[in-house]
N, C-alpha and C positions, 0 to 999 in steps of 0.2 A: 766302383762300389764293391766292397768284398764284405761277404756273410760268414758269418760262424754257424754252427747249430749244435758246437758241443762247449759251448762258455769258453768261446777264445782258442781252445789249446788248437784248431785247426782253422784256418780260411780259406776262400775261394774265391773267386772272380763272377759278379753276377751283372756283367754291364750290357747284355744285350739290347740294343735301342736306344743307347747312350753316344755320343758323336764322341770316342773315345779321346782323335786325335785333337781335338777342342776345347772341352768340357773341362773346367777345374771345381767338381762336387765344392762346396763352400758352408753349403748344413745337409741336415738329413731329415727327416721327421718318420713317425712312424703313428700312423689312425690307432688312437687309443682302442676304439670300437673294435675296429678287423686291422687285426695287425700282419694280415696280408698285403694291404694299402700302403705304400710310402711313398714319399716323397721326397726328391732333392732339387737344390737350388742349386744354380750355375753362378759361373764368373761371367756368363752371356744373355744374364736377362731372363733366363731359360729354366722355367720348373719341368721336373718331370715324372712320371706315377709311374708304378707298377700294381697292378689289381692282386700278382701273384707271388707275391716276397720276395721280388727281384729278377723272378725267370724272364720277363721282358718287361725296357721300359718306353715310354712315350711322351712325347712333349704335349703336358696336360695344358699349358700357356707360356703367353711370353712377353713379359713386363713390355708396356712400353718406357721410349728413353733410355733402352739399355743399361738398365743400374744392373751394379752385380748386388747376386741374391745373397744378404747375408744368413737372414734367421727364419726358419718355418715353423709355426706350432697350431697344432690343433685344436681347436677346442674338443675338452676332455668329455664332455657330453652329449654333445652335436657335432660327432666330427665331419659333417657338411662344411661348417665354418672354420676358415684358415684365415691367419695374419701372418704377412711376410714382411720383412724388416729389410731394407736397403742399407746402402752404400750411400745414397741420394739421400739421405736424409728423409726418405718416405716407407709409411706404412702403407701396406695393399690390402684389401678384405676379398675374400671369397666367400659367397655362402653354396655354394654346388660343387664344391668336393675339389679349387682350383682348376676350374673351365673356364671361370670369366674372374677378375682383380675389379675392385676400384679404389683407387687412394683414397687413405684417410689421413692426410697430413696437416691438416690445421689445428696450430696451435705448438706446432716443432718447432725446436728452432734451427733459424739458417747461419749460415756462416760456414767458417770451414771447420775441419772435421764433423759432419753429420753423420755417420755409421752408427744406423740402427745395428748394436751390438746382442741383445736378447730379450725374450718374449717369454712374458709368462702371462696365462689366465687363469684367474679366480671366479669359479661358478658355482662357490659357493652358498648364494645368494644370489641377486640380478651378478650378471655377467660385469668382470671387471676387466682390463686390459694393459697392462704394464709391461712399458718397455724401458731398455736401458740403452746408451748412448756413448759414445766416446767423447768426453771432454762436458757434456750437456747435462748430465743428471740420468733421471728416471721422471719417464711422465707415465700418468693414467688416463684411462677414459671409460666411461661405462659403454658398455657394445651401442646403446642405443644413443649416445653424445656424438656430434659432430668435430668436438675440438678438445685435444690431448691436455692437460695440466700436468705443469711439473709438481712434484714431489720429492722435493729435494733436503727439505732439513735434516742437518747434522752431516749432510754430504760434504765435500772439499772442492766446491764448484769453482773455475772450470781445469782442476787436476785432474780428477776421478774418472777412470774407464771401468763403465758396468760392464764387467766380463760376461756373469751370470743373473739370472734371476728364478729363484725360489721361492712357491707359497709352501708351507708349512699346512699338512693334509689335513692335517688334527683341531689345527690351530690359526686357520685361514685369515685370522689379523695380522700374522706376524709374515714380513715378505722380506727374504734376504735377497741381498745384493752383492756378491761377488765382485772385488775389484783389482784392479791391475795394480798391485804394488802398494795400497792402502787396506787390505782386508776387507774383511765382510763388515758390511752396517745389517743394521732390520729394522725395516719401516715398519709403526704399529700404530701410524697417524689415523688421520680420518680415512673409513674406505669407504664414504656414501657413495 
């Protein structure tokens, strides 16, 4: 992991506590709240914190199954609560700041290619959860639902790789989606 602290034009090496020779970081996250707090996902299963912007880190958990971690995001209001995105086709929920995961994959779908590709939350109302997929769509879920729904119309199923995913701050109906080689869509469907 390398930090800046003057917008890029310099960086440096902040990996203490990180198993250098192992480790391939894969995302990054950063706690909206204390952006002292962050976290990265490994190619090993392997998240890890730092409390102090990188000066040391430590293995906050570690998926089981060995997926590589693709996507971390925090929720923008609580950030106790994290959603992490696999390789495996599975989402993980933490509500204690990534100490303990529990899947929430019912309602993904299987098959090959499942790389949770990105995660966005919308709180601006009840709690929304949207993820993006390779080859699969974008599904949602409300934090308090057990099982993901696709949200897919006007996508190009199953071509489409959600690269990204965007809610709009202003305008919390409109939810872009980032794609590999087809552009951006934006969902304005139902968000109950």
């Amino acid at each position: 992991v390398y930090k800046s602290e003057d917008k890029g034009t310099t960086w440096y090496s902040v990996n203490y506590g990180l198993q250098q020779d192992t480790v391939n970081i894969q995302t990054l996250a950063i706690d909206p709240v204390n952006p002292n707090i962050l976290y990265v996902g490994t190619s090993t299963s392997k998240i890890y914190r730092t409390d102090n912007a990188g000066g040391t880190w430590s293995v906050a958990s570690t998926i089981s199954g060995s997926p590589v971690i693709t996507k971390i995001a925090v929720d923008p209001k609580f950030p106790n609560k994290i959603y992490v995105g696999t390789q495996s086709n599975a989402v993980y929920y933490s509500s204690n700041r990534g100490l303990t995961f529990t899947q929430v994959a019912d309602g993904l779908p299987t098959g090959p290619y499942p790389n949770i590709t990105s995660i966005a939350i919308d709180t601006s109302t009840t709690t929304k959860i949207y993820i993006g997929t390779e080859y699969r769509g974008i599904y949602k879920k409300l934090e308090s639902d057990s099982t993901w729904t696709a949200v897919n119309t006007g996508l190009t199923i199953p071509t489409v790789i959600v690269q990204a995913l965007a809610i709009n701050p202003t305008k919390p109906i409109e939810i872009y989606a980032g794609t590999q080689g087809e552009g951006i869509f934006v969902y304005t469907g139902n968000r109950a």
